[in-house]
PDB file of N, CA, C and O in Angstrom, chain B, residues numbered from 101:
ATOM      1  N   UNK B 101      85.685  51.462  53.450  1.00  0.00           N
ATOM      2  CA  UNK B 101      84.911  52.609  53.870  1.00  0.00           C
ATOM      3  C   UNK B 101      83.577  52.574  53.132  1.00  0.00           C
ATOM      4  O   UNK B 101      83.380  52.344  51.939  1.00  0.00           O
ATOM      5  N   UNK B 102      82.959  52.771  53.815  1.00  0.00           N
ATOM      6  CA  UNK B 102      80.884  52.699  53.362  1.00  0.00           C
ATOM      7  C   UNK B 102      81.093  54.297  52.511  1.00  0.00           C
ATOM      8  O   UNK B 102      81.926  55.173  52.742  1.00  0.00           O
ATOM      9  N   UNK B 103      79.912  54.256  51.389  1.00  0.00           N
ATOM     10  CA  UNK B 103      79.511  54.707  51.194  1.00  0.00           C
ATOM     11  C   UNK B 103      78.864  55.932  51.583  1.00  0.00           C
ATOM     12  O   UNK B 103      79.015  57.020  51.027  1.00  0.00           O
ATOM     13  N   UNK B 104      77.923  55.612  52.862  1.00  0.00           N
ATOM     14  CA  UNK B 104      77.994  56.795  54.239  1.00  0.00           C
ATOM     15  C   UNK B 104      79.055  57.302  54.203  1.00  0.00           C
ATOM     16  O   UNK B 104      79.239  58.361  53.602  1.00  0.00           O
ATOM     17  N   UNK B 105      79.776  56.811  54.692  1.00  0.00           N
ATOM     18  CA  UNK B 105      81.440  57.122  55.676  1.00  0.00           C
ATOM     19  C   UNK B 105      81.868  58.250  54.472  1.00  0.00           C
ATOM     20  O   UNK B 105      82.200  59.402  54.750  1.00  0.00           O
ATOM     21  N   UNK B 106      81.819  57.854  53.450  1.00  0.00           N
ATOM     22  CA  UNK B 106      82.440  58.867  52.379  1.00  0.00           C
ATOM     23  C   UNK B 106      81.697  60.235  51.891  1.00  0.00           C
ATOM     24  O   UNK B 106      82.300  61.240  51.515  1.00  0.00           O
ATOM     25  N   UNK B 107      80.466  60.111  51.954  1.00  0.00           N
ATOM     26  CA  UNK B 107      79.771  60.825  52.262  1.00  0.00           C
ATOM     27  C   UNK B 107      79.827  61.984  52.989  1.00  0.00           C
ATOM     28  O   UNK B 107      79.772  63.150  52.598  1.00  0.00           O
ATOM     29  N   UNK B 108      79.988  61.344  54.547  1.00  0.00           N
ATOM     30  CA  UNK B 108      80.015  62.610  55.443  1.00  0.00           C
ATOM     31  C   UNK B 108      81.588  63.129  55.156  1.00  0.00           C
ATOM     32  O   UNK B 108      81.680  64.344  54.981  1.00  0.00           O
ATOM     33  N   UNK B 109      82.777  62.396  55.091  1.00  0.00           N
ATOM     34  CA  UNK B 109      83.904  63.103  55.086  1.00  0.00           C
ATOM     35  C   UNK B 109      83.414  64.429  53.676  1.00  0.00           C
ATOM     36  O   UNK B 109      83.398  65.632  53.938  1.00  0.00           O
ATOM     37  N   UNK B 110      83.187  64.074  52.766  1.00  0.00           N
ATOM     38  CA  UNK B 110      82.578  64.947  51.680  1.00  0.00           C
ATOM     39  C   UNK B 110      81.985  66.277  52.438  1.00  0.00           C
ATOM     40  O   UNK B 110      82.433  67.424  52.445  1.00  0.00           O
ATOM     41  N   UNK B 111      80.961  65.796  52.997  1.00  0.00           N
ATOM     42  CA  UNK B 111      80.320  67.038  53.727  1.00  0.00           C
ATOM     43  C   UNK B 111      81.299  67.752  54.591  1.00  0.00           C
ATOM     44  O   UNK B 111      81.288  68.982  54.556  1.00  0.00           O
ATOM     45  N   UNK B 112      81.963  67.265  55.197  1.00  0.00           N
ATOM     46  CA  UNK B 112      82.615  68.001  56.380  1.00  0.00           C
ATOM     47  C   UNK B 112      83.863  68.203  55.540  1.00  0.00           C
ATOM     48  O   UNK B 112      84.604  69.048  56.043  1.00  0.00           O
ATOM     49  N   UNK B 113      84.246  67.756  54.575  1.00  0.00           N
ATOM     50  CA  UNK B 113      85.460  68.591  53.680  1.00  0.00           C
ATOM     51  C   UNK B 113      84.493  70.006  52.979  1.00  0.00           C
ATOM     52  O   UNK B 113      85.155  71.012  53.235  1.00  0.00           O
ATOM     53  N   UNK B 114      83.449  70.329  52.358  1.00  0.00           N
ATOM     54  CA  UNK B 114      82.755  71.323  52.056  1.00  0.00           C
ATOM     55  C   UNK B 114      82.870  72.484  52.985  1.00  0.00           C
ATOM     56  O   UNK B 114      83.445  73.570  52.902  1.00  0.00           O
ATOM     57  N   UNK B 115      82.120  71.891  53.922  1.00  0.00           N
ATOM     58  CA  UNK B 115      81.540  72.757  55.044  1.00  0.00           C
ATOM     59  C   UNK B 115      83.237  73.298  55.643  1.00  0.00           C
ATOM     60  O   UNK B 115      83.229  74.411  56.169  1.00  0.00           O
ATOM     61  N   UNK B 116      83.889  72.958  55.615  1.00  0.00           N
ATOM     62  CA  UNK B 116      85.179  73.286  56.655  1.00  0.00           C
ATOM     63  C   UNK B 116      86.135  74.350  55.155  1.00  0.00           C
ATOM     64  O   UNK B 116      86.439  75.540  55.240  1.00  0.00           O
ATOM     65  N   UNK B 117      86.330  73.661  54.252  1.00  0.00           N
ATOM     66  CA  UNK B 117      87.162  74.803  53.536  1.00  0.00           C
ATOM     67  C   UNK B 117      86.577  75.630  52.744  1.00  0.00           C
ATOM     68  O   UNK B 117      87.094  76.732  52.560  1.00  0.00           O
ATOM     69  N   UNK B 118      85.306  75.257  52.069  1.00  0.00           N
ATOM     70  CA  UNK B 118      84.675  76.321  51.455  1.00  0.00           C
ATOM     71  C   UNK B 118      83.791  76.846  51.867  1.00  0.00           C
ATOM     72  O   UNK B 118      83.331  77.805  51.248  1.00  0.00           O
ATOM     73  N   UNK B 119      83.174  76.384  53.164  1.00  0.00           N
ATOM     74  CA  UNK B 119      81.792  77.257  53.867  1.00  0.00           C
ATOM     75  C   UNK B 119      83.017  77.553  55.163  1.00  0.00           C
ATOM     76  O   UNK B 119      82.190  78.047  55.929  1.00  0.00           O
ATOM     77  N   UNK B 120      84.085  77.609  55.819  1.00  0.00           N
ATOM     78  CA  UNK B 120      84.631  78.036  56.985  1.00  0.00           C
ATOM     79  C   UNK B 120      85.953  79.015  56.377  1.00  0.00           C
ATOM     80  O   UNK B 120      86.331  80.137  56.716  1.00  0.00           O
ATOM     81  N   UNK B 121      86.417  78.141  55.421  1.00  0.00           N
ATOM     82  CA  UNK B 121      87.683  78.658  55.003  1.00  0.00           C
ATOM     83  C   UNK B 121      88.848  77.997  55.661  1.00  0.00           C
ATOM     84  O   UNK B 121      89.975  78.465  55.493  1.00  0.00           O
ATOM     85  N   UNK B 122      88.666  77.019  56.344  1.00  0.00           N
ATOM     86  CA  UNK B 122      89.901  75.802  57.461  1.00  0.00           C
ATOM     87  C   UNK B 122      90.191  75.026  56.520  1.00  0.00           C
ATOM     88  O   UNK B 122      89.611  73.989  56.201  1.00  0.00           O
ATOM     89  N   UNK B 123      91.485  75.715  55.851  1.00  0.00           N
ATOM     90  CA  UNK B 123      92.285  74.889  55.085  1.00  0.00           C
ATOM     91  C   UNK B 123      92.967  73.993  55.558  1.00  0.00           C
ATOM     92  O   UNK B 123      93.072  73.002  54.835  1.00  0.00           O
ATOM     93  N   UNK B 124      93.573  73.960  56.692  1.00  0.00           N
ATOM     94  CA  UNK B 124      93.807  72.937  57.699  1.00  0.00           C
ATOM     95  C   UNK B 124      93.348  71.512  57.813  1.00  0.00           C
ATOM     96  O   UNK B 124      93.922  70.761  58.602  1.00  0.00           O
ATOM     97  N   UNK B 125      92.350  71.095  57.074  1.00  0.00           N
ATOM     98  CA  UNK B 125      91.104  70.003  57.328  1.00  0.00           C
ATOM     99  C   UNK B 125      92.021  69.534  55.695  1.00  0.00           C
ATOM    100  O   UNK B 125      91.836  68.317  55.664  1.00  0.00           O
ATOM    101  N   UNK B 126      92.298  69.654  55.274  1.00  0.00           N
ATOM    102  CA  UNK B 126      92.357  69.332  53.873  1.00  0.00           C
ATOM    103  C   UNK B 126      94.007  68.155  54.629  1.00  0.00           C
ATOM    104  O   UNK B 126      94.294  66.960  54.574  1.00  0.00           O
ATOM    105  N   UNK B 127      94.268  68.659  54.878  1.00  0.00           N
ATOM    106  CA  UNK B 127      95.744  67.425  55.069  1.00  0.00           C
ATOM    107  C   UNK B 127      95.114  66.424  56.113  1.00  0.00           C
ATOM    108  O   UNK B 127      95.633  65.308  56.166  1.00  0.00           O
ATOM    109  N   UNK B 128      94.232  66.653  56.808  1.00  0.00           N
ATOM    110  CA  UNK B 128      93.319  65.415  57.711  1.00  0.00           C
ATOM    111  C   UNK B 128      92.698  64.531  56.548  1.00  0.00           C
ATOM    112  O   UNK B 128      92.903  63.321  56.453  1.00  0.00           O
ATOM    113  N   UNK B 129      91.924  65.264  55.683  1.00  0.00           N
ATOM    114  CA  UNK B 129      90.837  64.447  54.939  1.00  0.00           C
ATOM    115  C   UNK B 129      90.937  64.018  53.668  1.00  0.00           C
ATOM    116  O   UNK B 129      90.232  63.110  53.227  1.00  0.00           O
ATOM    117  N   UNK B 130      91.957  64.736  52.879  1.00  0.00           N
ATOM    118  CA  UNK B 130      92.196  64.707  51.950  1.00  0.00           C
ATOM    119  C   UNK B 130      93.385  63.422  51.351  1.00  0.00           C
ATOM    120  O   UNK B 130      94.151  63.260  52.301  1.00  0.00           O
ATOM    121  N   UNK B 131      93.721  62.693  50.448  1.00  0.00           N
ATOM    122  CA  UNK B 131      94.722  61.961  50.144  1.00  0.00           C
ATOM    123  C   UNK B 131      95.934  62.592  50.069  1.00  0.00           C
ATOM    124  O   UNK B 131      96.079  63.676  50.634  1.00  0.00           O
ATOM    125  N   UNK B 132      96.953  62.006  49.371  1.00  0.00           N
ATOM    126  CA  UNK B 132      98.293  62.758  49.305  1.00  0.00           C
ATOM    127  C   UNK B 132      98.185  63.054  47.917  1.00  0.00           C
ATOM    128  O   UNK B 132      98.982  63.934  47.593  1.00  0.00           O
ATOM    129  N   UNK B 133      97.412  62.587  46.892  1.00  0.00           N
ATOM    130  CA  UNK B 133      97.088  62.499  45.801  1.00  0.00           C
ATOM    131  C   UNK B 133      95.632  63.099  44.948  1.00  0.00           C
ATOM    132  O   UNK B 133      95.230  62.760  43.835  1.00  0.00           O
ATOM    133  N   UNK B 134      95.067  64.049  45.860  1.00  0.00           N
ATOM    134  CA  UNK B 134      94.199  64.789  45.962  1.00  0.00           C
ATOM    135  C   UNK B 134      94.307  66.011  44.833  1.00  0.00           C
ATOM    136  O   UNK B 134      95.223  66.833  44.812  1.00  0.00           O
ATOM    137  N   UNK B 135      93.045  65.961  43.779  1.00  0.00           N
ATOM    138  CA  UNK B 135      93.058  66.716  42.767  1.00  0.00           C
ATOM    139  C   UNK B 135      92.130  67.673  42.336  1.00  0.00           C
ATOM    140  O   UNK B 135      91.211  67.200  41.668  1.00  0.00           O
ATOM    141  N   UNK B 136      92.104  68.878  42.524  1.00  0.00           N
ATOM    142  CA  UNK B 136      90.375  69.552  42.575  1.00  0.00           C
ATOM    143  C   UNK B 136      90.540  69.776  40.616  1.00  0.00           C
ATOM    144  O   UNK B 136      91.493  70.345  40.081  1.00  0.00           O
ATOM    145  N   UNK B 137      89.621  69.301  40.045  1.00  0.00           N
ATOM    146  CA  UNK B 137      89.079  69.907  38.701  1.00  0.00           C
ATOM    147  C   UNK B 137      87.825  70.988  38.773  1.00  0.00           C
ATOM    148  O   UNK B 137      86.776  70.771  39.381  1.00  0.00           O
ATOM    149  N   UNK B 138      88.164  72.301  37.969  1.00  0.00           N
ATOM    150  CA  UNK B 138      86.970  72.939  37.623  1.00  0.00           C
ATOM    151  C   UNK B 138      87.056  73.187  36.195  1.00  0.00           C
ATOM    152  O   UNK B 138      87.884  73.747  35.476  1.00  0.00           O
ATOM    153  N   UNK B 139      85.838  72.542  35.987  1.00  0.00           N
ATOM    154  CA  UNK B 139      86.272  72.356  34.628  1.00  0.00           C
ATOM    155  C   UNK B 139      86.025  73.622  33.638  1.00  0.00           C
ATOM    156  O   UNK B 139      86.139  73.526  32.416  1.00  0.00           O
ATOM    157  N   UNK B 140      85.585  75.114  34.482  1.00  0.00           N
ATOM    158  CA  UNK B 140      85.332  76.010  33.624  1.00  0.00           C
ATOM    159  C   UNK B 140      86.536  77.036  33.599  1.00  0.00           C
ATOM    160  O   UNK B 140      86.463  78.168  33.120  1.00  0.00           O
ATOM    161  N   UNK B 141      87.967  76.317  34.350  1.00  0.00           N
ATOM    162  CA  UNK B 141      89.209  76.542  34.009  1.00  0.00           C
ATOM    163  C   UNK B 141      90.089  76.184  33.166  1.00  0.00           C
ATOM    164  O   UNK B 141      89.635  75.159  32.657  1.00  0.00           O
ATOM    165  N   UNK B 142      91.068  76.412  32.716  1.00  0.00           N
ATOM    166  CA  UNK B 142      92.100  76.041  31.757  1.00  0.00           C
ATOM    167  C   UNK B 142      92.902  74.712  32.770  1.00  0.00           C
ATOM    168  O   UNK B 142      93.304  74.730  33.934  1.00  0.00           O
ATOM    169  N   UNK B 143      92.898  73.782  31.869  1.00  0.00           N
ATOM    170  CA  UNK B 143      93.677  72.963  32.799  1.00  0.00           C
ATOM    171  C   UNK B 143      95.134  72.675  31.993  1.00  0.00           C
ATOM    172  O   UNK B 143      95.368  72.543  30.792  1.00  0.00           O
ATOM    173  N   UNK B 144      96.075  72.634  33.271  1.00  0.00           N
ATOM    174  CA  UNK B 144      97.455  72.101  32.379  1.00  0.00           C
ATOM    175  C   UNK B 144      97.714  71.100  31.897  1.00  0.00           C
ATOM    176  O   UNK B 144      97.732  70.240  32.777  1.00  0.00           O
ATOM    177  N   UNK B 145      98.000  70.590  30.680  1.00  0.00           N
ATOM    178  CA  UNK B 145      98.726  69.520  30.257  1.00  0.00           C
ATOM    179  C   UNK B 145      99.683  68.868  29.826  1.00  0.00           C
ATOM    180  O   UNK B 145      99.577  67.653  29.661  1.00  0.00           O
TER     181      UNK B 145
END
């Protein structure tokens, strides 16, 4: 996968769950192994 290619999935993962709220898109685009960090949360260890 190009660089592009990863790119736009990026964009259209943004735009769809955090600018639409279509959580739905996340099991299309996302891995099975898919990990969101924010790092101004407590994370578990």
């Amino acid at each position: 996968m190009s660089a592009q290619q990863n790119k736009e999935i990026a964009l259209q993962f943004c735009e769809q769950t955090w600018g639409k709220g279509n959580l739905a898109v996340v099991d299309e685009l996302a891995s099975d192994d898919f990990k969101v960090y924010y790092p101004i949360l407590p994370q578990n260890t």
